[in-house]
Structures are given as C-alpha cells and as structure tokens.
SEVEXTI-913326 format. One record per residue (C-alpha): x, y, z; residue number from 1; residue in one letter. Coordinates in pm, whole numbers, padded with zeros to 5 digits, always signed. Each point is the difference from the previous one (the first is absolute). Example, Ala and Ser with C-alpha at 12.3 -4.5 7.8 and 13.67 -1.06 7.14 Angstrom:
2
+--------+--------+--------+-----+----+
|      X |      Y |      Z |   i | aa |
+--------+--------+--------+-----+----+
| +01230 | -00450 | +00780 |   1 |  A |
| +00137 | +00344 | -00066 |   2 |  S |
+--------+--------+--------+-----+----+
***
This chain:
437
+--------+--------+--------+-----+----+
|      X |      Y |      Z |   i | aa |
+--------+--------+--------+-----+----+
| +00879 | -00023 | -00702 |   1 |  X |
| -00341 | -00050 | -00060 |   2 |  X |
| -00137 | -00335 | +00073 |   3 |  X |
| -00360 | +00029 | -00125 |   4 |  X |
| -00274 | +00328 | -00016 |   5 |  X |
| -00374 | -00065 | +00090 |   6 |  X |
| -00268 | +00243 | -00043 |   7 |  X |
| -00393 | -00036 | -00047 |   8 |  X |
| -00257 | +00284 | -00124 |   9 |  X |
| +00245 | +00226 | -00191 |  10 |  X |
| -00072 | +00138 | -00357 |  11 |  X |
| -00133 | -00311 | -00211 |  12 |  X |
| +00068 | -00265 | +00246 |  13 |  X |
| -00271 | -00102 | +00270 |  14 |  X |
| +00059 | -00308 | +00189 |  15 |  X |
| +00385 | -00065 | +00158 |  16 |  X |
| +00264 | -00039 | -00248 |  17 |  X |
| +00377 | -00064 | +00041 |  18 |  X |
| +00311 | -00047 | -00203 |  19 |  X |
| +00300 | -00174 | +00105 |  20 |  X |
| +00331 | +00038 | -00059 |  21 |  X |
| +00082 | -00323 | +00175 |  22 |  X |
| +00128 | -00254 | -00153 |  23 |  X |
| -00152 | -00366 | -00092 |  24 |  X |
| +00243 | -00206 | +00228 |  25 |  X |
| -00078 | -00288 | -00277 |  26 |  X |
| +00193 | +00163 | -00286 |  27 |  X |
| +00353 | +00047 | -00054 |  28 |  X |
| +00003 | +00168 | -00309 |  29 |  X |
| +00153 | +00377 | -00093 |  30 |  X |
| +00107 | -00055 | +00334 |  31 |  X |
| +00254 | +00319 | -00036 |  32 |  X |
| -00376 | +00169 | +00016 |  33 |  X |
| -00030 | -00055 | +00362 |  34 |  X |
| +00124 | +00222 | +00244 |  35 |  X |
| +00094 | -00121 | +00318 |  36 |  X |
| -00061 | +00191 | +00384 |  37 |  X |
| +00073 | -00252 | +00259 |  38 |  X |
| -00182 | -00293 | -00079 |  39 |  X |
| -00290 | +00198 | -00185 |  40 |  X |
| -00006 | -00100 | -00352 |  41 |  X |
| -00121 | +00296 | -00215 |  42 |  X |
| -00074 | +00055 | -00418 |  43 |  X |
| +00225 | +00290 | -00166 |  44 |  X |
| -00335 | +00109 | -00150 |  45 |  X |
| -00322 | -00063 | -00096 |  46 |  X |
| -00176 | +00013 | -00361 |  47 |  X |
| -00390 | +00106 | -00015 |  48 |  X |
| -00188 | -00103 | -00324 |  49 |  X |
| -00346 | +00062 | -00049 |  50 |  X |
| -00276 | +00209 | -00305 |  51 |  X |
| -00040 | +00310 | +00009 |  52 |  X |
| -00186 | +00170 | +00325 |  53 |  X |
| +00071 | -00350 | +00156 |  54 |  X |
| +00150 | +00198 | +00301 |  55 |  X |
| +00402 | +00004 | -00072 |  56 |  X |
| +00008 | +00327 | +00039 |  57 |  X |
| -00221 | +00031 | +00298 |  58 |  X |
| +00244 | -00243 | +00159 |  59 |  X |
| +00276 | +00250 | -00061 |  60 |  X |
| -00216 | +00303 | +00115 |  61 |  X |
| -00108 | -00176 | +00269 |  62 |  X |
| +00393 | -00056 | +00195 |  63 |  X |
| +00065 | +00339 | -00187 |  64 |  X |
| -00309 | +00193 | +00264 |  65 |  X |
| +00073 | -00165 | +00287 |  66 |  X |
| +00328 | +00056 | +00019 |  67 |  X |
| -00104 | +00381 | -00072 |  68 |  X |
| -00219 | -00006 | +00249 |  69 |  X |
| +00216 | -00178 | +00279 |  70 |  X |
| +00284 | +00221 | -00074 |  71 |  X |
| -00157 | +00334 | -00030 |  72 |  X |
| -00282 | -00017 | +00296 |  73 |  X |
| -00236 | +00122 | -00299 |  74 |  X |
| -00307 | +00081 | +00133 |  75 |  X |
| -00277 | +00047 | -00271 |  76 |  X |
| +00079 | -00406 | -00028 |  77 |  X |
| -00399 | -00021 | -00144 |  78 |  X |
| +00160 | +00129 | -00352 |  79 |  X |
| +00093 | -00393 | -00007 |  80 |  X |
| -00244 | -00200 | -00129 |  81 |  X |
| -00124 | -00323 | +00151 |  82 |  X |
| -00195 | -00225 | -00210 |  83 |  X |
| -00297 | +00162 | -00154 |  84 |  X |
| -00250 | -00245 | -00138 |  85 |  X |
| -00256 | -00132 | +00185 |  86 |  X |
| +00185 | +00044 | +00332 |  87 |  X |
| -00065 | +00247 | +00278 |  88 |  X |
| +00279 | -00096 | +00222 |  89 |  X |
| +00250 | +00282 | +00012 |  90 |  X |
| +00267 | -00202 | +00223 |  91 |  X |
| +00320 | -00122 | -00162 |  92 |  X |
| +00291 | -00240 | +00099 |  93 |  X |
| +00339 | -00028 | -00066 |  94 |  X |
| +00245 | -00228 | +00136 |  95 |  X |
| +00407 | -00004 | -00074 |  96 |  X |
| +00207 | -00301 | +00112 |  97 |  X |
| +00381 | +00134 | -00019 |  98 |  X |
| +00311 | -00249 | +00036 |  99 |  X |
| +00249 | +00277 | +00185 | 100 |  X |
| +00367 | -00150 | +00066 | 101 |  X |
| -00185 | -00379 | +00017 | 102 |  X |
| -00296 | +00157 | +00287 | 103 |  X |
| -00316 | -00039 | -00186 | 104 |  X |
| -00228 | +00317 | +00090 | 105 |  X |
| -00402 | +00067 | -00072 | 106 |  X |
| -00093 | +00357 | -00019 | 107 |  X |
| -00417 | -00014 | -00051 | 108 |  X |
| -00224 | +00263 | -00015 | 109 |  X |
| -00368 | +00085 | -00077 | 110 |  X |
| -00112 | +00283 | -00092 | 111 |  X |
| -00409 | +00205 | -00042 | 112 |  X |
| +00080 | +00197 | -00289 | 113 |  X |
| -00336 | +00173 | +00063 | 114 |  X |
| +00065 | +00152 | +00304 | 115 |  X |
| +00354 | +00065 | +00006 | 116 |  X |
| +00095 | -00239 | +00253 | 117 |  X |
| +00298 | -00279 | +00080 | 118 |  X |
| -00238 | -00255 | +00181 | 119 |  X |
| +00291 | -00235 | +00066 | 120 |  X |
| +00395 | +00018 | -00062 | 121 |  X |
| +00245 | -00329 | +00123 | 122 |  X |
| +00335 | -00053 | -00011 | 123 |  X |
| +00085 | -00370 | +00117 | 124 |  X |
| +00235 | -00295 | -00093 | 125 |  X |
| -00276 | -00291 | -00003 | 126 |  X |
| +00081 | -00125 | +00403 | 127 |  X |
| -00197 | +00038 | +00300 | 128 |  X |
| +00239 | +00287 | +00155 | 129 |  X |
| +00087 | +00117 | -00312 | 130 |  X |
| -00224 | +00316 | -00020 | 131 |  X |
| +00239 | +00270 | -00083 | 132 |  X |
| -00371 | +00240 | +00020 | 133 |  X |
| -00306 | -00044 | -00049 | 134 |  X |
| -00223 | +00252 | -00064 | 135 |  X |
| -00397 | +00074 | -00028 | 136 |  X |
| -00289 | +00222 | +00026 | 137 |  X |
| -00263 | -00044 | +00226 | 138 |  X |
| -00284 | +00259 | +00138 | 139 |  X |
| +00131 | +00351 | -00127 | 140 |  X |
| +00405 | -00174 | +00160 | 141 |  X |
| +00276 | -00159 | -00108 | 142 |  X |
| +00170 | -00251 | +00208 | 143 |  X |
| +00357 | -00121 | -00052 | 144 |  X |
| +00137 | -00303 | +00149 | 145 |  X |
| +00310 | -00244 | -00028 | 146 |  X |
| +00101 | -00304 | +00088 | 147 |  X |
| +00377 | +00018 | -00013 | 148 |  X |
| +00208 | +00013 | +00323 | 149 |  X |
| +00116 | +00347 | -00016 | 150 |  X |
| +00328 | +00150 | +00161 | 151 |  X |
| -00062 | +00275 | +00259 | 152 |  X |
| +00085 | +00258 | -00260 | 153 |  X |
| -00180 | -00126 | -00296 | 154 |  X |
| -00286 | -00007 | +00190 | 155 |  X |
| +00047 | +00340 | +00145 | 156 |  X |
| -00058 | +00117 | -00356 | 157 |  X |
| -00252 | -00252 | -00078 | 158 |  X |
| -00259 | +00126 | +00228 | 159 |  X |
| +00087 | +00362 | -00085 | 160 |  X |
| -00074 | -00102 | -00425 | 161 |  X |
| -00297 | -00185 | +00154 | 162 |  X |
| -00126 | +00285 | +00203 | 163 |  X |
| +00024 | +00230 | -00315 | 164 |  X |
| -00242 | -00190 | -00188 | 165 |  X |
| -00227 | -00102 | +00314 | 166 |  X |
| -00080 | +00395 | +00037 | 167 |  X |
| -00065 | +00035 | -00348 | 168 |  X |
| -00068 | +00353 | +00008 | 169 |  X |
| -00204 | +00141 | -00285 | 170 |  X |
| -00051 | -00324 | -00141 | 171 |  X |
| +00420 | +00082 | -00138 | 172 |  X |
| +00099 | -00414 | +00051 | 173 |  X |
| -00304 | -00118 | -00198 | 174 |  X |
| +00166 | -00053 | -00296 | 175 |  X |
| +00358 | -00020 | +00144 | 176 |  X |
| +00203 | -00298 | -00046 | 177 |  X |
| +00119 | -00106 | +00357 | 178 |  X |
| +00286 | -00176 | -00221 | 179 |  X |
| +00103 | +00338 | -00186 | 180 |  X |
| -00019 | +00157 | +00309 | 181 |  X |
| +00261 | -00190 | +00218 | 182 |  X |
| +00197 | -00078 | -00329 | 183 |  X |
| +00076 | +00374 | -00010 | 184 |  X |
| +00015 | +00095 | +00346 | 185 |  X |
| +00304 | -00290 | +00080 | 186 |  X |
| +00313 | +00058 | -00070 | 187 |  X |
| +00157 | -00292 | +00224 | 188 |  X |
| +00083 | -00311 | -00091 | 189 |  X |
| -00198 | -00174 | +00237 | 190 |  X |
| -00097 | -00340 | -00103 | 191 |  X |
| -00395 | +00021 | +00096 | 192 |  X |
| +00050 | +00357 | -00168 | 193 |  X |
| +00188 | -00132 | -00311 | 194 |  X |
| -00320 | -00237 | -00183 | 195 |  X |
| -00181 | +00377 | -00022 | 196 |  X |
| +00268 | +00102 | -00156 | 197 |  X |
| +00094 | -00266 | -00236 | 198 |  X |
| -00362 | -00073 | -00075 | 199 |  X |
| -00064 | +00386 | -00116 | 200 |  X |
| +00287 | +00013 | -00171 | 201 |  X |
| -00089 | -00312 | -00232 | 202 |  X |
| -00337 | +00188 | -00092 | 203 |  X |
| +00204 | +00336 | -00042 | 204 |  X |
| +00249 | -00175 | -00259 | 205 |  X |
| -00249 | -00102 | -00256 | 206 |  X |
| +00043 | +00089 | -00337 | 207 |  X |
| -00307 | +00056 | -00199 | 208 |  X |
| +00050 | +00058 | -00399 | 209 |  X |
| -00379 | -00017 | -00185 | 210 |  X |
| -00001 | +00011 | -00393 | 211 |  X |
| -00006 | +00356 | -00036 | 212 |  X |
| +00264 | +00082 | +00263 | 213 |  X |
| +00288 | +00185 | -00145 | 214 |  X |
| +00313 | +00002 | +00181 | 215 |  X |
| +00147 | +00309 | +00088 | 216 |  X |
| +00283 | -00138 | +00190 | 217 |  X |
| +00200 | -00027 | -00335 | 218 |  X |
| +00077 | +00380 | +00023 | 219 |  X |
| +00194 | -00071 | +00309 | 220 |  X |
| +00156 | -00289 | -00095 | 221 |  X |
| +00198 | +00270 | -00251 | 222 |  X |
| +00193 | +00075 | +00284 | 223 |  X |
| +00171 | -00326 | +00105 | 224 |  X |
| +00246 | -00080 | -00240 | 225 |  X |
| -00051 | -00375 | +00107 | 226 |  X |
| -00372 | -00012 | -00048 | 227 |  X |
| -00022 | +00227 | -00333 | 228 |  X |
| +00274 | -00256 | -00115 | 229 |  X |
| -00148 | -00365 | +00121 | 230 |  X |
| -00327 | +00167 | -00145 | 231 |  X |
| +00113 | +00078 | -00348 | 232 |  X |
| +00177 | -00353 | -00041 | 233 |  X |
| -00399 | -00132 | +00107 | 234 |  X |
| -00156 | +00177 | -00259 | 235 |  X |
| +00249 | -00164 | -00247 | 236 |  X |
| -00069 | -00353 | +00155 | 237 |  X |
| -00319 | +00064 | -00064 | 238 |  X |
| +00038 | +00129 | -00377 | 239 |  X |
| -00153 | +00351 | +00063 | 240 |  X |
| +00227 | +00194 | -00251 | 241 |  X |
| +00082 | +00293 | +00210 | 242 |  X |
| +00364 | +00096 | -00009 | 243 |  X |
| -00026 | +00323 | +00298 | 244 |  X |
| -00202 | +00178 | +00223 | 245 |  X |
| +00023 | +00380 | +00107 | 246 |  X |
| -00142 | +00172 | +00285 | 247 |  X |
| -00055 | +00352 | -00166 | 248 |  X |
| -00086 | +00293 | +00223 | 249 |  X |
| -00300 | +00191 | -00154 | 250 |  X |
| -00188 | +00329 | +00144 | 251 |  X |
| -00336 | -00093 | +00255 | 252 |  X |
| -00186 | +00219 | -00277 | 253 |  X |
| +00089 | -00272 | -00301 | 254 |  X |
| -00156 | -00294 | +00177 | 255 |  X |
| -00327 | +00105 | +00162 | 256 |  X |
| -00279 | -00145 | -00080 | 257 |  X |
| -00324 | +00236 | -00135 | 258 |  X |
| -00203 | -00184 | +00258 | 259 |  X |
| -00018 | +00262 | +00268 | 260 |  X |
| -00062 | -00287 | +00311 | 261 |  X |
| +00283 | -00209 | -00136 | 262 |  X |
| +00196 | +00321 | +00002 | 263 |  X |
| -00109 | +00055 | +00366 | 264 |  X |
| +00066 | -00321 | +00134 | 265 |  X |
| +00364 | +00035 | -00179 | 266 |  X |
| +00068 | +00366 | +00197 | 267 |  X |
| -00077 | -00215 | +00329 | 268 |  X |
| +00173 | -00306 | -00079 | 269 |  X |
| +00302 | +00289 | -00048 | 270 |  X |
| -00053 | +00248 | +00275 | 271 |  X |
| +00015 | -00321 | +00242 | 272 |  X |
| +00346 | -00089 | -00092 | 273 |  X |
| +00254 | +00024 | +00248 | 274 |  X |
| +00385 | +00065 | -00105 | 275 |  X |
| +00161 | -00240 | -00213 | 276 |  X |
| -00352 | -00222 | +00006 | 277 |  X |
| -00137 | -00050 | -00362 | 278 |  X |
| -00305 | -00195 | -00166 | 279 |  X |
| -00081 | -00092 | -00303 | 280 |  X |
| -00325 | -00021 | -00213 | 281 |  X |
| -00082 | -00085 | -00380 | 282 |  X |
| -00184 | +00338 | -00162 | 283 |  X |
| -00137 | -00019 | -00347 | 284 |  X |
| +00202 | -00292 | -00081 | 285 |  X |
| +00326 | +00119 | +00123 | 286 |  X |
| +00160 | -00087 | +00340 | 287 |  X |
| +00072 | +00278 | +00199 | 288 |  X |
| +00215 | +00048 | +00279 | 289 |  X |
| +00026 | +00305 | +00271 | 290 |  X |
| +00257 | +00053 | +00259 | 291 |  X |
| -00002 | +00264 | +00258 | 292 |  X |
| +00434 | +00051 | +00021 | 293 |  X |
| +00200 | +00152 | +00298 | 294 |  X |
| -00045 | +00309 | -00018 | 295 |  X |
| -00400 | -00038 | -00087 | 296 |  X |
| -00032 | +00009 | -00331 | 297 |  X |
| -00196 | -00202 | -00247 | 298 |  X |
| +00165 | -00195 | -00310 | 299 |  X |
| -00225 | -00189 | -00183 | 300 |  X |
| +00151 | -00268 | -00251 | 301 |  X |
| -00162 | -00222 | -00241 | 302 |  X |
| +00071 | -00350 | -00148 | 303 |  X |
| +00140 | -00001 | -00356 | 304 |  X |
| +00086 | -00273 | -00186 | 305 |  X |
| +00252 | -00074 | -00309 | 306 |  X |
| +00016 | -00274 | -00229 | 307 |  X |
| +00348 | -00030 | -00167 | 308 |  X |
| +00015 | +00325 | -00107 | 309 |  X |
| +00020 | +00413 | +00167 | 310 |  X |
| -00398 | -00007 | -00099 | 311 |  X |
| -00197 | +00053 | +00284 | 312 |  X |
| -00318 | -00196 | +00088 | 313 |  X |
| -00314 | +00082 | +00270 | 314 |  X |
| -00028 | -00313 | +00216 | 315 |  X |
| -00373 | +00033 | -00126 | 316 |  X |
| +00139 | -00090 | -00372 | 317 |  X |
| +00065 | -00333 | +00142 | 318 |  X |
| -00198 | -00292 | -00105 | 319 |  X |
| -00245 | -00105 | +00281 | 320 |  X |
| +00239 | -00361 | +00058 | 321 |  X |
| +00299 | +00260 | +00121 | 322 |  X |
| -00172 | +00183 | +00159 | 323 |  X |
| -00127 | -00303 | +00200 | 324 |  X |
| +00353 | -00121 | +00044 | 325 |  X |
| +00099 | +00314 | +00170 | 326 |  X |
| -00248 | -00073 | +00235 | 327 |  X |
| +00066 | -00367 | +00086 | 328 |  X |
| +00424 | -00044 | -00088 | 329 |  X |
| +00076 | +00212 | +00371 | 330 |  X |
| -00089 | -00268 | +00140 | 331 |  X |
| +00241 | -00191 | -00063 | 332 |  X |
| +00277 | +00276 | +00153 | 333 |  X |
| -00187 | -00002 | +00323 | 334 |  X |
| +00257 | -00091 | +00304 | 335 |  X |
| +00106 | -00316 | +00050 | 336 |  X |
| +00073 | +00031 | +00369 | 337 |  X |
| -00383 | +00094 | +00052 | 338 |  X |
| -00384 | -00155 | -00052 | 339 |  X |
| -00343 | +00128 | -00102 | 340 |  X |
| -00328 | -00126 | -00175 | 341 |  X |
| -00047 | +00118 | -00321 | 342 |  X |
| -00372 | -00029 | -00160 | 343 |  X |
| +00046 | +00089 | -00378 | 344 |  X |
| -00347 | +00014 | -00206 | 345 |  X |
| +00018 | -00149 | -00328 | 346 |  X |
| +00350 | -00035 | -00055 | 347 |  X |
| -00064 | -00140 | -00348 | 348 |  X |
| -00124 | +00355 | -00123 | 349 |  X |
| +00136 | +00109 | -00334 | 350 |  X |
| +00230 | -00262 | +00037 | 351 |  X |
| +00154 | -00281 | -00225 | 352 |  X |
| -00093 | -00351 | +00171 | 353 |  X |
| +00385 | -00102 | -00017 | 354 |  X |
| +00092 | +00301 | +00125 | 355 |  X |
| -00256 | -00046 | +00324 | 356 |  X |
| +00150 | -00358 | +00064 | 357 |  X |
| +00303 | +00131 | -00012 | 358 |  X |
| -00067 | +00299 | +00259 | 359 |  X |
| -00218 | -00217 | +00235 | 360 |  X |
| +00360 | -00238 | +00010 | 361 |  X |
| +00235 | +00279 | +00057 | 362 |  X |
| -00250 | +00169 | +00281 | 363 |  X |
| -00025 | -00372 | +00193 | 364 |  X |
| +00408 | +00021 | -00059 | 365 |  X |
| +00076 | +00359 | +00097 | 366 |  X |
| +00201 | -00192 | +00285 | 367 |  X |
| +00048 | -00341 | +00191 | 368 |  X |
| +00055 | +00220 | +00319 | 369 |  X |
| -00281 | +00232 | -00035 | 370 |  X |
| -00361 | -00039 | +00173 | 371 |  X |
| -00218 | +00177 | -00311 | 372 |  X |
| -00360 | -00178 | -00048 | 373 |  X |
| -00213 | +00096 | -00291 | 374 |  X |
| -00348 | +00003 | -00021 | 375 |  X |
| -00067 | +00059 | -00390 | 376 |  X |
| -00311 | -00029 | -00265 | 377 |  X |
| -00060 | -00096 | -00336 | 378 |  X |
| -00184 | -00067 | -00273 | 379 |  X |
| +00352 | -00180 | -00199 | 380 |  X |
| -00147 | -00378 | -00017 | 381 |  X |
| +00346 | -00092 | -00141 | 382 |  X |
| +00114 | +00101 | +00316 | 383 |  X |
| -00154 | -00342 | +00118 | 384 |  X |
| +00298 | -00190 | +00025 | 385 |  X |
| +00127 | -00257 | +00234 | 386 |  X |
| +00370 | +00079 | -00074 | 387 |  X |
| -00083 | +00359 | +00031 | 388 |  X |
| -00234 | -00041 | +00368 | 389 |  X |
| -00087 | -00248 | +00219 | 390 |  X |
| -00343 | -00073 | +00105 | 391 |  X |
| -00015 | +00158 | +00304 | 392 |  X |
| +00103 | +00301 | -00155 | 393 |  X |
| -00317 | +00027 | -00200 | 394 |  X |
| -00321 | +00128 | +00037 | 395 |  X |
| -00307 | -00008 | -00189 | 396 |  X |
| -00271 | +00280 | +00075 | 397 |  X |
| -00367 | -00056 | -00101 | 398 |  X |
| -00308 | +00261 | +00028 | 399 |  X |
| -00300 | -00235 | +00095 | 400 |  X |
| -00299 | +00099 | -00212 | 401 |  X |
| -00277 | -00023 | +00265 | 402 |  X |
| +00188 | +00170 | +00274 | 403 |  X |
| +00246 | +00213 | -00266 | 404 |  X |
| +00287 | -00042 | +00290 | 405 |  X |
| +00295 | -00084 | -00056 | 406 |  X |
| +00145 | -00303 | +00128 | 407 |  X |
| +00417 | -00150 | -00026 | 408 |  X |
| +00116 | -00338 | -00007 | 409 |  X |
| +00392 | -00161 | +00000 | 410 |  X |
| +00077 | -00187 | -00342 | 411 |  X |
| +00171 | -00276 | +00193 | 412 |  X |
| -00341 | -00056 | +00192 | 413 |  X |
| -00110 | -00186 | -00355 | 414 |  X |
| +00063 | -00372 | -00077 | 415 |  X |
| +00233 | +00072 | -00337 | 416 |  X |
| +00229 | -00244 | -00187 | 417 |  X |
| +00356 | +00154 | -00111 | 418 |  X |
| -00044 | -00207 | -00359 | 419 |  X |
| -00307 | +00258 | -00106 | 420 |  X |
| -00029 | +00345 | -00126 | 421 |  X |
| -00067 | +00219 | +00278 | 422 |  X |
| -00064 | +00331 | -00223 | 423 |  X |
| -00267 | -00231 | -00229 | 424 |  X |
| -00148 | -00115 | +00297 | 425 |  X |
| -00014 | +00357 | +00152 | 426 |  X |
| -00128 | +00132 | -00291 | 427 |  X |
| -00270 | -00302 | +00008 | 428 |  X |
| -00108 | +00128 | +00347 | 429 |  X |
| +00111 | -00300 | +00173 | 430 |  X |
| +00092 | +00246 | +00257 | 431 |  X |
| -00222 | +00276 | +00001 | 432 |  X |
| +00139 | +00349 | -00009 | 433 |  X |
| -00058 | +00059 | -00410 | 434 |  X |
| -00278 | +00206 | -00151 | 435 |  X |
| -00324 | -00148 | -00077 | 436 |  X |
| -00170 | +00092 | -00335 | 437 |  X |
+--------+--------+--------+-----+----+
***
C-alpha cells in the first residue's frame, strides 16, 4: 500500500511536495477508513480540492507518467514536462514510501528530463543496511551498489544485473530502471529479490480513470454472468433507469471512423491481437469491442443499451451522468482478495452531489478485507464533510500567484472547531484552495 508519494519539479509544481495517506494518530474518527499493514496505519483514500488549474489534475498526471515511464523503460522521457516558468532546471524527483506486508520500502528516483537520463534510482527500507540498490550516474557510468547481506546466489545474479548496466553499451541503461529490470528478470522468491518485485508491482497496479476516460472494460464484463449481473443491480442502486445491456456484433466497416489516422491506429491496435486477446475503445460515441477468436478471426461487438422496452439505444444517447457512471461503478466489482491505487479525476463530473457522497462511501466500503486506496479530485464543496472524510483525508491545492506553482496542504494541518461550518468557511477562504475574483 502506498504510504505517502513525493515529487518536486513536475508539471505545475516546483519545490517538493508530498501527500500522505497516513493517518493522524490523534483522531479516531471513520476509523473503518483506515487500513491496517502491520502496525502502519494508512487512509482508504484521499480527497483533492482546489480552483480550477490549481494543479489537481497535474497531481493525477503526475503518478499517472511516472508510473508510465517506470514500467515501460520509455525513452523519449523529455515529452514530460518539468516546470516551465522561470526555471531552467530540467532535473525531477520522485520518491514512493510503500507499506508491503508491514516492511516499509522507499523507492526514489531523479530524473534530467533534458537529456534522457536516470541520474539516481534507490530502493531502501529507511536503515543503515537496508539498501536493497542504489543506483547513480557518474562520469559517462553507472554504479550500482547494496548494502544488504546477500546469499551466495543472490549475489551471483546481483553482480551479473550490476554488470549489465555498468557496461552500458550504447548508452541502452540510461534510461533503464535498475528496479524494472531485476523485477522482470526474477522469478524466485528470494527475499532480497522479493521488495523488487513487490515494489514494481504496486506501481504496475495503479488504476488511473481522468474525466474523459471511458471504460471499455464494460464490453467484457458481458461475459461473466456474475459481473453483468452485480453490475446491473449497481446501476439500479444508483437510479440509472437502464433495464439491459446487449453486446451486438456489427461489421468492422459500420464502426470506422472517417478519420483516416484514427482508422490506422485501429488496424494496428487489431492486427496486434493475439488469439482469444481483445480490447476495447469508445469510437464516435459508441464503445467498441474487437476480439481476434480461435481460429483468427475478428468479431467486433458493440455496447447497446435498453430501457424497459425491445427499443434499442447507442451508449452515446446516454446522458453525460451515465455515461460517467459506467466509468466509475466497476470499481466497485474490482476483487476483493486483491489491492491497487486508484487516482480518479473529478469524480463529481456530471454528477448529482448525493449521488457522489454516496459513491465516494461505497468505493471506501468496497470491502473490510481489501487493500484499495484512492487518490480522487474535486471541485464538489458539499463533499466537505466530516461524517463523509476525515481530515487527513483531505487536501487543499493552491496555485501561488507570484510563482503560479502549485502547492498541497492536509485539512487536518488547520486549527478547526467541529461546532462551525466547514463548507462556509471553505468557501470564505479560510483555507485557501477556492478561486479568487
């Protein structure tokens, strides 16, 4: 679970900022909230309020590209945009602090966006011979070190990953995540071996769902009888008068788009499926699916939708609220047995303030046995409320007007009293984080 995420220089933040999902250890409240991993304390989720181009969704993006980054070994990493104004300095830090099975881990890294280059990458547990790797740059070489005590064969391999990057022929490890790199290669369970793994897999599980996402997944869900079912009695809960939906095969021919690049990019998308793999994309409106079948053919199906009645309707016929709902309400069918960190951008779009409360509660309680955090933003001050979130849980974004960075602070950091209105005082600016006209 994740424990806290630093980072400094990214997008529209400058100096170091850092949110926390740890908990205040002085309040008790919501306390069904707080997940537990060994003795680490740790919010469900976390609530980002702020103006417009305050930075909420720059705090999303920002998780969103590194994890793209450390997962993919993307190169061309100077399409990501340190801070711009005033500021020359083209190197970037970013700092995770996991709690793994009650082992708190710190995977840091900086990066110079301008030349392509991992300066430093470290993988540690806060002790003095707790240095899983550590890895850095320095004169045209990379050096890798560690300060665990290492079993003959784990450091057999060790020195082999080492020597890989040490040679750095044709510059290849530059931008090569030493952490990616061992994470894939081990297949083990070694215990020195084990925090690579555990610590890329947290940063491969996030979830990222932005306003305009559209979730293709639903397609799919047609085909478990559970799912389809659990989902239909969801979109009743939550009033959205739909009575079915169909998965309709169509021809290729009726769904592509005029746009001859989209219709490019959907002939590559297709020609790289393997047998009985499918994907799914929205196309003018409609969500599309396409499965390559045994025997290699292609059946394409598209999402129809009924409403009491044999008429049919185009998922784009749906108001903009369902539509958002069939984004966000698969969340709550995600496994119970597993974990991830979900970062949802403006969860309040196109959506009833009741109807947010109610789907903020239901996310914090998709189970009492499940590890999911969520990192979400808004603009819903109704969504202000201390039965609804605790303190911790929120935070309040600001754009400073000389600098025009962005900057976060923790609601529970302010001296409040329970007896006042926190949304008056809010919208006030007693705390900052509101437009100023």
């Amino acid at each position: 679970m994740l424990m806290s995420f630093s980072f400094s220089n990214f997008l529209s933040f400058k100096d170091k900022e850092t949110i926390s999902f740890e908990t205040n250890k002085k309040s008790n409240r919501l306390s069904e909230q707080v997940l537990l991993d060994g003795n680490n304390k740790i919010n469900k989720g976390l609530v980002c309020f702020g103006a417009n181009a305050s930075g909420k969704t720059n705090l999303i993006r920002t998780i969103a590209s590194i994890r793209r980054i450390i997962i993919t070994n993307f190169k061309e990493k100077n399409k990501y945009n340190t801070f711009k104004i005033n500021n020359n300095n083209q190197i970037s830090s970013f700092e995770f602090k996991f709690s793994i099975d009650g082992e708190i881990l710190f995977y840091e890294i900086l990066i110079d966006f301008e030349n392509d280059i991992i300066i430093s990458e470290k993988l540690h547990n806060g002790k003095k011979h707790g240095v899983y790797f550590d890895r850095y740059y320095d004169n045209d070489k990379i050096i890798i070190s560690t300060s665990k005590k290492l079993s003959k064969e784990d450091k057999k391999f060790f020195d082999v990953y080492s020597m890989d990057f040490n040679t750095n022929q044709d510059d290849k490890y530059k931008s090569y995540f030493f952490l990616r790199y061992v994470a894939k290669k081990r297949s083990d369970e070694s215990d020195y071996y084990k925090a690579y793994k555990n610590v890329f897999g947290e940063i491969l599980k996030i979830i990222v769902i932005y306003s305009d996402t559209e979730f293709g997944g639903i397609l799919r869900m047609l085909e478990d009888n559970n799912d389809f079912t659990r989902f239909k009695e969801l979109l009743q809960i939550y009033k959205i008068d739909i009575s079915d939906l169909v998965k309709e095969e169509v021809p290729m021919e009726s769904i592509m788009p005029s746009d001859k690049d989209m219709q490019d990019n959907i002939y590559d998308l297709v020609n790289q499926l393997e047998k009985n793999d499918d994907f799914q994309i929205s196309i003018s409106g409609m969500l599309i699916s396409f499965t390559k079948n045994n025997d290699g053919e292609i059946k394409v199906h598209k999402l129809t939708l009924r409403h009491g009645s044999d008429d049919i309707f185009e998922y784009y016929e749906e108001s903009e609220g369902t539509r958002r709902l069939f984004d966000l309400l698969p969340l709550l069918l995600l496994p119970k047995d597993r974990d991830a960190l979900v970062l949802i951008d403006e969860i309040d779009q196109s959506l009833h303030t009741l109807l947010t409360q109610k789907l903020i509660k239901d996310l914090f309680d998709i189970s009492h046995t499940s590890k999911y955090q969520f990192l979400i933003t808004t603009h819903d001050v109704n969504l202000l409320n201390q039965e609804l979130l605790r303190g911790d849980e929120i935070l309040l974004l600001n754009k400073n007007d000389d600098t025009h960075s962005s900057s976060i602070k923790v609601f529970s950091d302010f001296k409040k009293r329970a007896d006042r209105d926190v949304i008056e005082r809010y919208l006030n600016g007693e705390f900052g984080a509101i437009p100023k006209f």
